[in-house]
VOGU-3710 file (C-alpha; in Angstrom, 3 decimals, decimal comma):
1> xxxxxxxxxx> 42,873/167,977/178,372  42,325/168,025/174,989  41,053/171,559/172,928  40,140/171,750/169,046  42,050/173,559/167,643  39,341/175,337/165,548  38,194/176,356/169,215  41,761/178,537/169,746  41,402/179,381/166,016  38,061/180,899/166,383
11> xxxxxxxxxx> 38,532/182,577/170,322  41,847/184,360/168,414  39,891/185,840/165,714  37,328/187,002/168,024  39,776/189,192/169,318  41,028/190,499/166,440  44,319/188,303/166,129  44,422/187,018/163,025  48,135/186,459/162,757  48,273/184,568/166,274
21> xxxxxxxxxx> 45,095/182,640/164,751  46,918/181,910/161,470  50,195/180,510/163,256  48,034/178,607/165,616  45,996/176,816/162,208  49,980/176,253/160,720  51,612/174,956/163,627  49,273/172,699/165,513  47,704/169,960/165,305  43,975/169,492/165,016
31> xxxxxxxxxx> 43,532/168,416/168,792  45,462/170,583/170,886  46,629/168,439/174,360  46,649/171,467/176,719  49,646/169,877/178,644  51,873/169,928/175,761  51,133/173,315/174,710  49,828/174,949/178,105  52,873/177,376/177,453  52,445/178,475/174,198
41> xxxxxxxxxx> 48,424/179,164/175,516  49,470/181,276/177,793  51,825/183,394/175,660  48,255/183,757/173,572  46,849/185,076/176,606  44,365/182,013/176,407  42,303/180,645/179,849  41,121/176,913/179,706  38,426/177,853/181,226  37,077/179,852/178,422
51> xxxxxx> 38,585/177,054/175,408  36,482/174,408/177,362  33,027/173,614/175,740  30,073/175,008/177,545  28,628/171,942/179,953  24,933/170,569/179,119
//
């Protein structure tokens, strides 16, 4: 799956992480593929579930 990064930028912030947010905007690349970087998402404490964008 594929996750914007802005989306992981913004959830961070939300939560007060500014740091995590600011390495996350530095080090990745604008679409994040969720396989590649599943691990570093969890080490951010970051569900899928709650990245993915709300169904119509």
């Amino acid at each position: 799956m594929i996750i914007q990064k802005s989306v992981i930028i913004a959830k961070l912030r939300e939560r007060g992480l500014d740091v995590r947010a600011d390495f996350v905007d530095r080090e990745l690349p604008d679409e994040v593929d969720t396989l590649r970087f599943g691990g570093l998402l969890s080490t951010l404490n970051l569900d899928l579930k709650e990245l993915q964008a709300p169904s119509s």
